[in-house]
Each structure stands twice: as structure tokens, then as C-alpha cells.
C-alpha positions in Angstrom: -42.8 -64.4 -13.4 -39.6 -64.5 -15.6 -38.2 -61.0 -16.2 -37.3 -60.2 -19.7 -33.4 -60.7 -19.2 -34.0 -64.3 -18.4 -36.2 -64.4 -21.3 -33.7 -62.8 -23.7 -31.2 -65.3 -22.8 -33.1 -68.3 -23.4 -34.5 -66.6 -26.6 -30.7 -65.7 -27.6 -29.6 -69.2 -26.5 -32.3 -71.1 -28.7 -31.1 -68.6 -31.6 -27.4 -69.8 -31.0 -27.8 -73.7 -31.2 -30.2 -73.6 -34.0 -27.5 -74.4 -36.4 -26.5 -77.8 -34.5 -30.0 -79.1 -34.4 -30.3 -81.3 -37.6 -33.6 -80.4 -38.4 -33.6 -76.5 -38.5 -35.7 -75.1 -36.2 -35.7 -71.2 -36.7 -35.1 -69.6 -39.9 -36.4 -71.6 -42.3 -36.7 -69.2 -44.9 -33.0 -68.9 -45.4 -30.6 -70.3 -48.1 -29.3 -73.6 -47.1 -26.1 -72.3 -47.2 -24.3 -73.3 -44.2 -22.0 -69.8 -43.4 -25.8 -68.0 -44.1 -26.9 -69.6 -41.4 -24.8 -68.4 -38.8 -25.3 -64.9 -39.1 -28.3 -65.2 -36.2 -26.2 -67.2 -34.2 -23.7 -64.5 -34.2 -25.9 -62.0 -33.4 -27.2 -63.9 -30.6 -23.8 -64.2 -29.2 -23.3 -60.8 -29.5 -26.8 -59.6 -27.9 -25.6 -62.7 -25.3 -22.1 -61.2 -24.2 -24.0 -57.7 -23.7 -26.7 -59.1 -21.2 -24.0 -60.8 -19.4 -21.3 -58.5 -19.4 -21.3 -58.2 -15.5 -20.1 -61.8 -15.3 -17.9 -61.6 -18.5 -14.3 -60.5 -17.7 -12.1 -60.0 -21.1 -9.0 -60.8 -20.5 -5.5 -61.9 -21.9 -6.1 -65.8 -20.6 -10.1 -65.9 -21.9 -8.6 -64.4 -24.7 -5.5 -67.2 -25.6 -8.2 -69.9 -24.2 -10.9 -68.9 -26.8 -8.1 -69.2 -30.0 -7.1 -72.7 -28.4 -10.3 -73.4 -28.7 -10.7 -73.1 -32.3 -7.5 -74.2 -33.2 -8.6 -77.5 -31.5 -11.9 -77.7 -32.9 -10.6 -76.6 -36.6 -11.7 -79.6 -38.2 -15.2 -80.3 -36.1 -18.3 -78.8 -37.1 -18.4 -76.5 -34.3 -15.3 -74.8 -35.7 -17.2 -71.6 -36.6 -18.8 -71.2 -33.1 -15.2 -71.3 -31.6 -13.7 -68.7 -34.5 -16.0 -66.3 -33.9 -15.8 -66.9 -30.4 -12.3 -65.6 -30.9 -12.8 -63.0 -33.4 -15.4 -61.7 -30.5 -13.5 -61.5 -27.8 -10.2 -60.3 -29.2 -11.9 -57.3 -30.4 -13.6 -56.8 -27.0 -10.0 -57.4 -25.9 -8.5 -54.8 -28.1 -11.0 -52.2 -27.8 -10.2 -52.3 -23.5 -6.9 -51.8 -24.1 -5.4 -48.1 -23.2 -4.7 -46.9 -26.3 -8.0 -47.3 -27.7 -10.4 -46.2 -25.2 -8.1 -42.9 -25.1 -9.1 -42.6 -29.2 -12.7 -41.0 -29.2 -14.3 -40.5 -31.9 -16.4 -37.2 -33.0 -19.3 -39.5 -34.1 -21.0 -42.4 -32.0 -21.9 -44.8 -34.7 -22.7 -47.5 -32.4 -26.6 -47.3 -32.3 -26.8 -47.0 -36.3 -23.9 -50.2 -36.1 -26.6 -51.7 -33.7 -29.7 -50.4 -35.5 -28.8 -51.3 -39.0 -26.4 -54.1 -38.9 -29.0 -57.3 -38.7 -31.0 -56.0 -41.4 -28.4 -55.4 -43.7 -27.0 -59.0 -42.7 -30.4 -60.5 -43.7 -31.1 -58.3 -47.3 -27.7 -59.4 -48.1 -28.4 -63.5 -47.2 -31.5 -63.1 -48.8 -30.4 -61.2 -52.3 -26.9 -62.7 -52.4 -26.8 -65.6 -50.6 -24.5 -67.3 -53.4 -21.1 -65.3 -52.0 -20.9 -66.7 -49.1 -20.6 -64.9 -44.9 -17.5 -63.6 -45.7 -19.2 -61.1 -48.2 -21.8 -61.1 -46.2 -20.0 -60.0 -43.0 -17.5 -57.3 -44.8 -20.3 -55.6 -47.5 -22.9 -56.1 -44.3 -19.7 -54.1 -41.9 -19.9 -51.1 -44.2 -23.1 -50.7 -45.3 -24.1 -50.7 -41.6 -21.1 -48.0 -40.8 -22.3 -46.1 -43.6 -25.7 -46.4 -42.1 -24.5 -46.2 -38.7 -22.7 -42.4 -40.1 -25.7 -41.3 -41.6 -28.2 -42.3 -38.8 -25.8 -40.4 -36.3 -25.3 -37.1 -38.3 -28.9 -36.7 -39.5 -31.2 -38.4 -36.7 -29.7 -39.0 -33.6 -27.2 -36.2 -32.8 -29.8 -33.8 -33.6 -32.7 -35.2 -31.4 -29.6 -35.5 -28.4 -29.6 -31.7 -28.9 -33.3 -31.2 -29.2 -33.1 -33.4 -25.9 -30.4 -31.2 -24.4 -32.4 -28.2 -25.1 -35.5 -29.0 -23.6 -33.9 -30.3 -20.5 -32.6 -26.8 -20.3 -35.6 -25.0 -20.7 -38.0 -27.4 -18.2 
């Protein structure tokens, strides 16, 4: 029997190459818009990296190897796989650096980020898909950190200290 990580990655791997297939396979509901498109792919790649981030080791080479990538494939059609490739990585790069693990936040916005982000992706492709992923990506980033603030402060800290509290009295 297949266990659902193997699953995931096949389900998250179909998701990714969607795009190349001429005939679209997945999605079909979305604008033809090309840069719409991509937004499941990216989130694919994303929920990709974090199943396999025991055999994924960020570092300065992957890093440089990744933006030589995309500098050599800047005029092929797969140009946007290897860019975001790059844009991934360098800020998993960046955030392992010293420096920035040492800055810690007072809110953990990364659940809302998680929670919110791909439906605020697809409202946006679907109401405004004549803007374009760069729109897209930067309204979609802080809508979903505005979500992400308000899910923290008004849901999730508070049922972390309900939690805390009833660990504490069982």
C-alpha cells in the first residue's frame, strides 16, 4: 500500500508539469493566461521541497547552480520553472543564514501564510486574471500576511493557550 507521502509527491509532481503538457490536464477552469497558470505549479514546488527537505541541502553551490540555471534557460519555455527555482531557494538560503534565524518574531504567521496563501492566489487569478502573476504574487503576499497576522492574533495564539492550559490542568 502506498503511504500518503509517496502519494503527495506524485500528486505534487503531476501538479508541477501540468503547464508543459500541451493539452492542459488540471485546471481547466483557469484563464489562459500563461503566468496564471503557474501559480499551482509553484505551490506544488513549494509543498514538494517541504516533503523532501531531509534530502534537500540549501546551500551556497545549489544556490549559484539554480540562477545558472535560469540564466541558461532565459529564453526556453521552461524559463519560469528555473526563476522560481531560484527565487525559492535563495530565500530558503537567506532565511538559514545566522542573522536571520537569530531575528524572531513575536507572531508566527507561517500557518495563516500557509493557510491562506493558495486561496488568495486563486480569488485573485480568477477575479483579476488580466494583471498578470506578478500582481498576483505581490497583492496575493500581503493579503495572505495580513491574513496570516490576523489568523495568528485572533485564532491560533489563543487556542495554543487554551491548549497550554488544559495540558496544565490534566
Amino acid at each position: 500500500m502506498l503511504n500518503n507521502k509517496i502519494i503527495s509527491i506524485v500528486l505534487f509532481s503531476i501538479i508541477l508539469i501540468d503547464p508543459l503538457v500541451g493539452n492542459k490536464l488540471l485546471f481547466t477552469w483557469l484563464p489562459q493566461n500563461p503566468e496564471i497558470t503557474m501559480l499551482a505549479p509553484c505551490f506544488a514546488a513549494g509543498s514538494l521541497f517541504a516533503l523532501l527537505k531531509e534530502k534537500i541541502n540549501v546551500n551556497s553551490q545549489l544556490l549559484f547552480s539554480c540562477w545558472v540555471l535560469c540564466l541558461l534557460f532565459k529564453k526556453s519555455s521552461f524559463n519560469f520553472y528555473f526563476l522560481y527555482l531560484a527565487i525559492f531557494f535563495s530565500i530558503l538560503f537567506l532565511a538559514s543564514l545566522d542573522f536571520m534565524i537569530k531575528i524572531k518574531p513575536s507572531s508566527d504567521i507561517s500557518y495563516g501564510l500557509y493557510l491562506w496563501g493558495w486561496p488568495i492566489q486563486q480569488v485573485l487569478a480568477q477575479f483579476f486574471p488580466e494583471y498578470g502573476i506578478k500582481f498576483n504574487q505581490a497583492a496575493s503576499i500581503v493579503i495572505a500576511v495580513c491574513f496570516g497576522f490576523a489568523s495568528w492574533h485572533l485564532v491560533e495564539k489563543r487556542f495554543i493557550k487554551i491548549g497550554l492550559n488544559f495540558n496544565k490542568n490534566n
